[in-house]
C-alpha positions as CSV (number, residue, x, y, z in Angstrom):
1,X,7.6,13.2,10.8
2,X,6.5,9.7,10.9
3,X,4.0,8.9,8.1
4,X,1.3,6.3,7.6
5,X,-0.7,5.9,4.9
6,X,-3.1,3.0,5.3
7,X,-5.2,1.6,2.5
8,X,-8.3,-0.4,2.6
9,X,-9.7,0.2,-0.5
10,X,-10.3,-2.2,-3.7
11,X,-7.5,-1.0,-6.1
12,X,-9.8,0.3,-8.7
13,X,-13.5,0.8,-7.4
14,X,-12.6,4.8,-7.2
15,X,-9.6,6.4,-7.7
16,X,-8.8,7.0,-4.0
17,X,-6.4,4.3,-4.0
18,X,-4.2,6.2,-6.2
19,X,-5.2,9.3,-4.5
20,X,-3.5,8.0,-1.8
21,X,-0.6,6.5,-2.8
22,X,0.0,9.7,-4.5
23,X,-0.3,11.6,-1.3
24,X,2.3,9.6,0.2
25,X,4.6,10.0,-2.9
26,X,4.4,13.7,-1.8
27,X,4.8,13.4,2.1
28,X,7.9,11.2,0.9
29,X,9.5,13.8,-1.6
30,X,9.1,16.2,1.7
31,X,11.0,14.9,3.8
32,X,8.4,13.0,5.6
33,X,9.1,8.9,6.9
34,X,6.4,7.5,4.6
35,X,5.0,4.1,5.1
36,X,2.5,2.5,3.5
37,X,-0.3,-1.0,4.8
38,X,-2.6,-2.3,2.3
39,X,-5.6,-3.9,4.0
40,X,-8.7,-5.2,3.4
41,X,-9.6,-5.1,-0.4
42,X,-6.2,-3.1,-0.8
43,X,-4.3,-6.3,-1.5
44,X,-5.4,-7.0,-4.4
45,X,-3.7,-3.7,-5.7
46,X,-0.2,-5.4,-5.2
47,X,-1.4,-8.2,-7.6
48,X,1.0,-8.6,-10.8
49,X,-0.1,-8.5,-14.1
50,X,-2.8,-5.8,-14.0
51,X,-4.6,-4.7,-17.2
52,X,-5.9,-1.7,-16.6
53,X,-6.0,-0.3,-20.2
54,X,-9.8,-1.0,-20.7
55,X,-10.6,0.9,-17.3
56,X,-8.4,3.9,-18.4
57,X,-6.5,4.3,-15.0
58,X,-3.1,4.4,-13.7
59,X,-2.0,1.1,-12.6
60,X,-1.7,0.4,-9.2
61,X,1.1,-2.3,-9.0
62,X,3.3,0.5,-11.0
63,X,2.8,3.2,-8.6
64,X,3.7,0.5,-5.7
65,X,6.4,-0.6,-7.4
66,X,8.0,3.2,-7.3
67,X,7.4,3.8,-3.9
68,X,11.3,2.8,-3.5
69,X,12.4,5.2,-5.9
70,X,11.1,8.1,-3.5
71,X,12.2,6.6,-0.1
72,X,9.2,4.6,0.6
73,X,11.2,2.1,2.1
74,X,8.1,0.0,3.9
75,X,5.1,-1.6,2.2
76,X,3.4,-3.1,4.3
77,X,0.4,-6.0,3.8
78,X,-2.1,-7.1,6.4
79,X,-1.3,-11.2,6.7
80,X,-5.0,-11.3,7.6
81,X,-6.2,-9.8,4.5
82,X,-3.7,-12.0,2.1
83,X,-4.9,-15.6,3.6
84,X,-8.5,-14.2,3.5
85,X,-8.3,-14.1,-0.2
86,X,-6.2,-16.6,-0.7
87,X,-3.1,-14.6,-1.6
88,X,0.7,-14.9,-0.4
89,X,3.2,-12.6,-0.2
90,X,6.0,-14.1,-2.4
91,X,3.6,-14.0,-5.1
92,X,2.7,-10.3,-5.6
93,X,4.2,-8.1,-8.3
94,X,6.0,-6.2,-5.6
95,X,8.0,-6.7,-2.6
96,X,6.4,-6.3,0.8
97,X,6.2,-7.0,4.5
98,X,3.4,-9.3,6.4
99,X,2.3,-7.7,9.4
100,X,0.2,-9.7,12.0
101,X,-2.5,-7.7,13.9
102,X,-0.7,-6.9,16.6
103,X,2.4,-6.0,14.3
104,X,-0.2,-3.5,13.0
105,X,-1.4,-2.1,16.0
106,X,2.3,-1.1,16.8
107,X,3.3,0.3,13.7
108,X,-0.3,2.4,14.5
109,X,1.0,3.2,18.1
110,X,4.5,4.7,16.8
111,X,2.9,6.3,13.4
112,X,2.8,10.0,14.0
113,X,0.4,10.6,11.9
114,X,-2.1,8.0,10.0
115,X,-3.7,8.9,6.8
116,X,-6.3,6.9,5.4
């Protein structure tokens, strides 16, 4: 089954970012085609150099950064939401892929299932 986890949250507001991403870490280890868009407020959770040791959470970036490891193959990042704040892709703390709006709206349309 085709997977998508989409993420519009601010990275550490509540835990449901990592909620999620750990919910896709567990679709992946089942077999499951797991992909995962940050959107919205979400983008700042690929930012590098997070200190998170004064809000006593799990980093973010580190649990993006092993999405690879269990065959998370596609980050994705809403272009829109990166020039919005300011941000570009090539200068994350992890590798991802831009997707335009309507880019998004096809990976919706060919998702089996979307989780947010």
């Amino acid at each position: 089954m085709n997977v998508l986890f989409l993420i519009t949250d601010s990275p550490y507001r509540t835990q449901r970012v990592v909620e999620t991403l750990e919910a896709a870490l567990v679709a992946a280890v089942f077999d499951q085609q797991v992909s995962v868009l940050l959107k919205g407020d979400a983008v700042w959770s690929a930012l590098p150099d997070q200190d998170v040791s004064e809000l006593d959470r799990r980093s973010v970036l580190k649990i993006l950064t092993a999405l690879p490891e269990y065959d998370v193959e596609h980050l994705y990042v809403c272009a829109e939401s990166l020039a919005e704040r300011g941000l570009e892709a090539d200068t994350l703390g992890t590798p991802v892929e831009t997707l335009t709006a309507s880019e998004q709206r096809a990976l919706l349309d060919r998702s089996e299932r979307v989780i947010s």
